[in-house]
C-alpha positions in Angstrom: -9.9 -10.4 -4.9 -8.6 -10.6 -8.1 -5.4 -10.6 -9.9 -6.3 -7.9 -12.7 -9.0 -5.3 -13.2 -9.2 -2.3 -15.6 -11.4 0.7 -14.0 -13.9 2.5 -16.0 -13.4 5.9 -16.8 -15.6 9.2 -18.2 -13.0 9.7 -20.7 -11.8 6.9 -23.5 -8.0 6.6 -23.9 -7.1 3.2 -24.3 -5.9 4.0 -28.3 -4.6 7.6 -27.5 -6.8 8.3 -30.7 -6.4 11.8 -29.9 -3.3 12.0 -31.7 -0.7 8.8 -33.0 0.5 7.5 -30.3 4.4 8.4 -31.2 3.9 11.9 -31.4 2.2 11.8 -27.3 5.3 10.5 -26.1 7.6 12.9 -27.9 5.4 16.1 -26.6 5.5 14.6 -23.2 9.3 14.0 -23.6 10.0 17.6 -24.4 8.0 18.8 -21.5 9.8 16.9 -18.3 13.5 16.4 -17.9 12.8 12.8 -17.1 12.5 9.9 -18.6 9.2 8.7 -20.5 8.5 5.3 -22.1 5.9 3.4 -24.6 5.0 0.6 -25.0 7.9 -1.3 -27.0 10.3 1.2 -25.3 13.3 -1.2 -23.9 12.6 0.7 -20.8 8.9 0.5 -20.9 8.4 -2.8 -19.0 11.0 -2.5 -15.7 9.0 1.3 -15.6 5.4 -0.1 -14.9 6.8 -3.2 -13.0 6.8 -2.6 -9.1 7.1 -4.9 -6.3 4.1 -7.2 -6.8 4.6 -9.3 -9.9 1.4 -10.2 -10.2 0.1 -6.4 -10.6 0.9 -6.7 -14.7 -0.5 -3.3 -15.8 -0.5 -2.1 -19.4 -0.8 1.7 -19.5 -0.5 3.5 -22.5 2.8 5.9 -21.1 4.9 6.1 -18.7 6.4 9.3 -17.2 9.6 8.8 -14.6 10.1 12.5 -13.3 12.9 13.7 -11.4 11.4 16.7 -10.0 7.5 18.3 -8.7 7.9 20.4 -11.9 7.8 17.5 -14.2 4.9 15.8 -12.6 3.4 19.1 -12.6 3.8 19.1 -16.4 2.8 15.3 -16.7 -0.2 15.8 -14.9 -1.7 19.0 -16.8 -0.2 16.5 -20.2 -2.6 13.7 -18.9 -5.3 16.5 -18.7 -5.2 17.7 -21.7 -5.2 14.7 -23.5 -8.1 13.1 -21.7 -5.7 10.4 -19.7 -6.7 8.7 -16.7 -3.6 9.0 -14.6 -2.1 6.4 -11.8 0.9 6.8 -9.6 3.3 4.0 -8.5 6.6 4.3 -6.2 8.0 0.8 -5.4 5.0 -1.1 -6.4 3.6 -2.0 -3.0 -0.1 -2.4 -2.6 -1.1 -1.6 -6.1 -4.5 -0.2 -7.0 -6.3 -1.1 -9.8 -4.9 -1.6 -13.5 -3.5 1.4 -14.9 -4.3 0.0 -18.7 -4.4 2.6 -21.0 -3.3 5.6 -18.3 -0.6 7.9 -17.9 1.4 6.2 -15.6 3.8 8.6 -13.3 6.3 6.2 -11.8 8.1 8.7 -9.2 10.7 5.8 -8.0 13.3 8.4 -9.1 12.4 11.0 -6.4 14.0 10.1 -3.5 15.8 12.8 -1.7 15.2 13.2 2.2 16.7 15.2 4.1 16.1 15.5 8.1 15.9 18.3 10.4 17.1 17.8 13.8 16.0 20.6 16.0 12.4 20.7 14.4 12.8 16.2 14.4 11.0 16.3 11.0 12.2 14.7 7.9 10.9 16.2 4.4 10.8 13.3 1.8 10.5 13.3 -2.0 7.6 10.8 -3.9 9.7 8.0 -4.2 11.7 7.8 -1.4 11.3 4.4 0.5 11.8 3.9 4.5 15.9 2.8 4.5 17.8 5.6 4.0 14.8 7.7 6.5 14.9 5.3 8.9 19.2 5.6 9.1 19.3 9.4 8.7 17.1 9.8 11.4 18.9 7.4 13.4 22.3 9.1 13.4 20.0 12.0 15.7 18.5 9.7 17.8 15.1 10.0 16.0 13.0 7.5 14.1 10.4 7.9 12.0 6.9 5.3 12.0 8.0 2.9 9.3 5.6 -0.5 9.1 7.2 -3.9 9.0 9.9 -3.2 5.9 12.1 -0.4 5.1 11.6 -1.3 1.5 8.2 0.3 1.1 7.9 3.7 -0.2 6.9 6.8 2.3 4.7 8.2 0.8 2.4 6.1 -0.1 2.5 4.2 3.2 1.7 7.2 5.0 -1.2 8.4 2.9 -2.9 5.2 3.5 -2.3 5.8 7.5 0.5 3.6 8.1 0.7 0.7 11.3 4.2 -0.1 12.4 5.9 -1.6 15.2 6.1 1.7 16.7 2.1 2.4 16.6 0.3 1.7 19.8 2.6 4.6 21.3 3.1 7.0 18.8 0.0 6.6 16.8 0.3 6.2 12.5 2.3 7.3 10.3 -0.3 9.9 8.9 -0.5 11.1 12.2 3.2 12.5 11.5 2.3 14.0 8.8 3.1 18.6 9.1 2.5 19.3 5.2 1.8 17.5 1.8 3.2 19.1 -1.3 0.5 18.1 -3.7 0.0 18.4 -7.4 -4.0 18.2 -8.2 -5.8 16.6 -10.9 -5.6 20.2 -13.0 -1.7 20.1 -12.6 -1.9 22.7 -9.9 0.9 22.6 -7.1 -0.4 23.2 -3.7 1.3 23.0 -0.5 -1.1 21.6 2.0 -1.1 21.7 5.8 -3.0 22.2 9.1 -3.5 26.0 8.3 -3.2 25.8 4.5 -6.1 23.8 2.4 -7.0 22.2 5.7 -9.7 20.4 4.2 -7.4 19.0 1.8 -5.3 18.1 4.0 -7.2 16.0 6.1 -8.2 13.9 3.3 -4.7 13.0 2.7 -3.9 12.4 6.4 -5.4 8.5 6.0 -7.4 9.0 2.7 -5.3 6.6 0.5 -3.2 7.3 -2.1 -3.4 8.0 -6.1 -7.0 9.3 -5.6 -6.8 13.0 -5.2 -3.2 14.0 -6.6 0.3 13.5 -7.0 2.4 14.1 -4.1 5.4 15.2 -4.4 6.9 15.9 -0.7 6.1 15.2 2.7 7.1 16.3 5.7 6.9 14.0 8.9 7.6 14.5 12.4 10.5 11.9 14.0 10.6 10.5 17.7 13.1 10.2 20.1 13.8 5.9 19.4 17.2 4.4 19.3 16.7 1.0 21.0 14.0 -1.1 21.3 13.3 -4.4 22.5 12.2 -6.4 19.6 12.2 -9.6 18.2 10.3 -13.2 17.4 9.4 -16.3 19.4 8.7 -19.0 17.3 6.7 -22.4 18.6 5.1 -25.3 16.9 2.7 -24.6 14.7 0.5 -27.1 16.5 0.1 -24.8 19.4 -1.8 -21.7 17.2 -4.8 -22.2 19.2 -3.3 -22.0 22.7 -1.5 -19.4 21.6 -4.2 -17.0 19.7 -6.3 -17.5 22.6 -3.6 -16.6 25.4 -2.5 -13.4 22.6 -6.1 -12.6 23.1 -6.2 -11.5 26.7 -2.2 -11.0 26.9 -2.2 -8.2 24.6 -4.3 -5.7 25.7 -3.1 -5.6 29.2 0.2 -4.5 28.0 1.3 -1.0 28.2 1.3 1.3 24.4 4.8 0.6 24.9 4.6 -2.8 23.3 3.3 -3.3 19.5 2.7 -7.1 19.5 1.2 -9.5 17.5 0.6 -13.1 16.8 1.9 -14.7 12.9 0.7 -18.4 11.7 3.5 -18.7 8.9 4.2 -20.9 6.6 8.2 -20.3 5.6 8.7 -21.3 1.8 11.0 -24.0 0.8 12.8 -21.5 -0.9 16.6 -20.5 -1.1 15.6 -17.0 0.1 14.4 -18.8 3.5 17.5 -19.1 6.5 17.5 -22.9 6.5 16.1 -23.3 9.8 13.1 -21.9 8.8 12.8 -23.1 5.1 9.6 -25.1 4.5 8.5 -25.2 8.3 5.6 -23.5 10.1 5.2 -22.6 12.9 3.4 -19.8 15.1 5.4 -16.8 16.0 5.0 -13.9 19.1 6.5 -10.9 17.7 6.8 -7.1 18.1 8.5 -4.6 19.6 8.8 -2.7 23.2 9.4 0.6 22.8 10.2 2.0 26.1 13.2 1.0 28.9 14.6 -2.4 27.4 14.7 -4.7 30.8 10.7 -3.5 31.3 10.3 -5.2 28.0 12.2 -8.0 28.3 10.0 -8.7 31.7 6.9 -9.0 29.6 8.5 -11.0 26.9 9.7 -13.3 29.6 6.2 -14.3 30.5 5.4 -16.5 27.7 8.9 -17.8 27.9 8.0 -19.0 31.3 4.5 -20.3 30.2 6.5 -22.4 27.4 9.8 -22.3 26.0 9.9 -21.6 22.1 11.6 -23.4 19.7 13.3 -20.4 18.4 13.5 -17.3 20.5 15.1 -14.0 18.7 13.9 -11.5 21.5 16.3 -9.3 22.2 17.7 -5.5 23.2 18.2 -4.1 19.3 19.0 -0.7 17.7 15.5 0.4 15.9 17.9 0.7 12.9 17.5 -2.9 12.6 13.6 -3.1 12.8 13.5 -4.9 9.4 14.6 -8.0 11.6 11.0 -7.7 13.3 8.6 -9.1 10.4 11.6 -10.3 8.2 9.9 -9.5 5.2 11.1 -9.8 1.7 13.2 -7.3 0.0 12.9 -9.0 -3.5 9.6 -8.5 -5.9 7.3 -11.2 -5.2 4.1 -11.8 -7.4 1.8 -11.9 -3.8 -2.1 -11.7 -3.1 -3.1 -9.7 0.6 -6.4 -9.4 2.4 -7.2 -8.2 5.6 -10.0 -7.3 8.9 -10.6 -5.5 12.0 -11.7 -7.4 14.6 -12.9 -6.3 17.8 -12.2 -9.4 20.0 -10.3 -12.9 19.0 -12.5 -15.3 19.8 -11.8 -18.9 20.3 -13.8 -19.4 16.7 -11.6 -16.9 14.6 -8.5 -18.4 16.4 -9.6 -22.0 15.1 -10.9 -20.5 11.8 -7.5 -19.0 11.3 -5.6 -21.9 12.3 -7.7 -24.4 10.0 -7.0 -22.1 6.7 -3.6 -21.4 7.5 -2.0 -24.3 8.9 -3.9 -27.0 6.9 -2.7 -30.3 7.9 -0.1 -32.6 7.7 0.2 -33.1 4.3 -1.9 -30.6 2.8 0.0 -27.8 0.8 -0.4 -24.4 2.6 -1.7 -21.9 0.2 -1.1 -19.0 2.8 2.1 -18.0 3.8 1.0 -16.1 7.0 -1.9 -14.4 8.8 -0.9 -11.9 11.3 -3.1 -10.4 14.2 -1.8 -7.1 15.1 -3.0 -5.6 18.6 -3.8 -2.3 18.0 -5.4 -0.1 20.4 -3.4 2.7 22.3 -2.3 6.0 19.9 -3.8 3.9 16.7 -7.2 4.4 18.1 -7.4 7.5 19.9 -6.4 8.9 16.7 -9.6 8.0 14.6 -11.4 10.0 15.3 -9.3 13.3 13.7 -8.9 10.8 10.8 -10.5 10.0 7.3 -10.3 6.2 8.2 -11.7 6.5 11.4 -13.5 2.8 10.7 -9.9 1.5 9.3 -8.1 2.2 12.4 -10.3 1.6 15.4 -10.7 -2.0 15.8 -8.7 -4.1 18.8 -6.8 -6.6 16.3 -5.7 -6.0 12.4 -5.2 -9.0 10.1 -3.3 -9.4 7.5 -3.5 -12.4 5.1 -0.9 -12.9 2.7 -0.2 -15.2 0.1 3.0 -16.1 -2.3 1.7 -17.3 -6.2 5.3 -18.7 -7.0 3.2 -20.1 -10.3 0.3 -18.4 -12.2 -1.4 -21.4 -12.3 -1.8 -21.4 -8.7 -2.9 -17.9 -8.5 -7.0 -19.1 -8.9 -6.6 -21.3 -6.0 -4.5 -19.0 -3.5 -7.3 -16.5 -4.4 -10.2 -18.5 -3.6 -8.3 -19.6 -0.2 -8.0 -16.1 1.2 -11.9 -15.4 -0.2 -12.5 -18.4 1.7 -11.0 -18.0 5.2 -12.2 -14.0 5.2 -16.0 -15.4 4.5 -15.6 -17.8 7.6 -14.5 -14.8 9.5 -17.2 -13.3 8.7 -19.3 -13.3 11.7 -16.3 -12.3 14.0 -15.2 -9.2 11.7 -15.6 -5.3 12.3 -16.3 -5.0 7.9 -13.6 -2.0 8.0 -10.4 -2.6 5.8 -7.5 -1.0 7.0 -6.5 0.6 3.6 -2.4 -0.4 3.2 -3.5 -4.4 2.9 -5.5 -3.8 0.2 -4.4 -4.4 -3.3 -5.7 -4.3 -7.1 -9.8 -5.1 -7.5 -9.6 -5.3 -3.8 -8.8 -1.8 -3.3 -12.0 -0.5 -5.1 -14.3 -2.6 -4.1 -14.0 -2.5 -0.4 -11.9 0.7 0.6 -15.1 2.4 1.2 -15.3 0.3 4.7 -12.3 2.3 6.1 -14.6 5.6 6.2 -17.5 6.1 8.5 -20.4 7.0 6.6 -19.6 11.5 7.2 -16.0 10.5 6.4 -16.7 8.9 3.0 -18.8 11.8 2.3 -16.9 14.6 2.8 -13.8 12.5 0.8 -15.8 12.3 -2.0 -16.9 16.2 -2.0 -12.8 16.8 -1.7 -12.8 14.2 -4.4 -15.2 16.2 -6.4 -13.7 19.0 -6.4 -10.8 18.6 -7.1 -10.9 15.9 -9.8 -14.5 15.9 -11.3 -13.8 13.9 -13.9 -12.5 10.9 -11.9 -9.4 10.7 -14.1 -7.2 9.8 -10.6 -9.3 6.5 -10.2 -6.5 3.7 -9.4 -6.0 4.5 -5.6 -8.5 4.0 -3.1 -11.7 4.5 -4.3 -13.8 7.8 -2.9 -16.3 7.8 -5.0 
């Protein structure tokens, strides 16, 4: 991993030589109704930041549209001048550096709307998980948001999307009825089962940013309004016992449980409820998704093999998932890695537990691994999907890593290199495509694609963008 990359490109923009760089931004200004910004702009930096910090693109303009007709008209701009073009919503899980790009910031596109005799909901580019999640909620419905309602739609969904709601209901790209696309031309297509299957398909779990802008999506909703969900939180010390009894626990449960086990290291930060701040410990969480009581009987069995120090189980609205992986809701400047792994072996459990919780008085320079049981809907979906190889192992990890100071960042880096090389032997070598981020992305997005998949991507890839201009997403070629 690294912090920053530029991608190569067939076509040289990084000095807008074409014409002064002034007199691009005004033409593109008098061709969308939103905003655009240069570098200098007072605007120009809070447009290309996003959620991670420590993604600090340069890119040579910025176009904020308010509407599929101006990114239409940005697109077939960034054609005509020979731009590369990347796309950011909130700035989750960036791609590679968008230096010297068009970049299309669509975090001003946010309308949804939901339908609730079809149980769809149609949502614009930018549009993140909250204000889904509670309009769907007021019908009984729910849509397959991950662990935050901060993340953007959109882009969760094009790169397949693993919630709490998964193992019964499958990803979120599984939702998925159309995609309203704009190509590489500038060409707006609307894209479904029956229209530009192909297409389609490649979109359904294909990542994001690499063959288009979309613009809409319409997603199908499920009848969830409460849930048994929650966190049990013992000593750090007892990771190993734990991993290993997660191991065979998990996949006896029913698909109505999502589950998984978290080493975390909590911050000493201000951010942090105090009982938490500064402490580890290793943490049973997830979420039942079926009759409450059934689920509080299978939460009750590790209560009765050993009494946490914090239990936070409990009957909950699904409006209140955000309360299930308590993640931040502020920008952070973070690093992410992940693996499939078919089995948790005693070695990975100890591997993990070595490189995450370090010692008593060594500094932790992860601040969690999760192993996420997957199985159920996620995998018997695969094989209809681009990323049948990012979606079919038993267990998904996720490393993540705070870099609260850039002088830090080379060592948090080389710790998460670290522990995923003595995983190694234990490891599928598919990525699941969402927890990866930056260089990352490129180099090893490929591993999410059996060997037909990546093939047939990169024909739809071809063909619609032969001169590779989309090349900050996930990497098809």
């Amino acid at each position: 991993m690294t912090i920053q990359t530029t991608v190569s490109s067939r076509t040289d923009d990084s000095d807008l030589t074409i014409r002064p760089r002034a007199s691009v931004i005004a033409d593109l200004a008098d061709r969308i109704s939103g905003a655009v910004h240069g570098p200098g702009d007072p605007a120009y930096d809070a447009a290309r930041s996003g959620f991670n910090l420590l993604a600090d693109h340069r890119p040579a303009v910025i176009a904020v549209p308010v509407n599929r007709f101006d990114v239409a008209e940005a697109v077939r701009f960034a054609a005509a001048e020979g731009l590369r073009v990347a796309i950011q919503a909130t700035g989750h899980g960036p791609g590679a550096s968008a230096d010297g790009a068009l970049l299309i910031n669509t975090s001003e596109m946010t309308e949804v709307s939901i339908d609730p005799i079809g149980r769809t909901a149609t949502v614009s580019a930018g549009a993140k998980w909250a204000p889904v999640l509670e309009q769907a909620q007021r019908h009984g419905l729910a849509p397959l948001l991950g662990s935050t309602t901060d993340v953007g739609v959109v882009g969760y969904t094009l790169g397949g999307g693993f919630g709490w709601l998964g193992r019964k209901y499958g990803l979120a790209s599984d939702t998925v009825r159309s995609f309203d696309l704009v190509t590489p031309d500038g060409n707006p297509l609307r894209v479904s089962a029956t229209s530009h299957p192909d297409i389609f398909w490649a979109l359904k779990g294909g990542g994001a940013g690499s063959i288009g802008v979309v613009t809409d999506v319409v997603i199908d909703l499920y009848p969830v309004t409460t849930v048994y969900a929650g966190n049990l939180l013992y000593p750090a010390a007892d990771a190993p016992q734990i991993m290993r009894r997660f191991a065979q626990w998990a996949p006896e449960q029913a698909e109505d449980l999502t589950s998984a086990v978290t080493l975390m290291n909590f911050p000493p930060l201000d951010i942090v409820p105090e009982p938490f701040r500064g402490k580890s410990f290793t943490m049973i969480r997830g979420c039942w998704a079926g009759d409450p009581a059934i689920g509080k009987a299978v939460i009750d069995e590790w209560r009765d093999w050993k009494t946490p120090e914090v239990d936070m189980w409990d009957e909950m609205p699904f409006a209140a998932a955000d309360a299930i992986s308590m993640d931040p809701t502020d920008p952070v400047p973070a690093m992410v890695t992940t693996e499939w792994l078919d089995d948790l072996s005693d070695e990975a459990a100890d591997i993990l537990t070595s490189h995450v919780h370090p010692g008593q008085g060594a500094v932790p320079l992860i601040l969690f691994a999760e192993i996420r049981h997957a199985g159920g809907a996620v995998a018997r979906g695969a094989a209809a999907s681009p990323n049948d190889r990012g979606r079919n192992g038993t267990f998904l990890l996720e490393i993540a890593s705070i870099v609260p100071d850039p002088q830090l960042a080379l060592a948090v880096e080389s710790a998460l290199r670290l522990t995923r090389e003595a995983l190694a032997p234990f490891v599928t070598g598919a990525a699941y495509v969402n927890f990866l981020e930056g260089a990352e992305k490129s180099e090893r997005s490929a591993t999410a694609f059996s060997d037909g998949n990546r093939r047939r991507l990169a024909a739809i890839k071809a063909a619609l963008d032969p001169e590779n201009r989309f090349c900050h997403g996930v990497a098809l070629v």
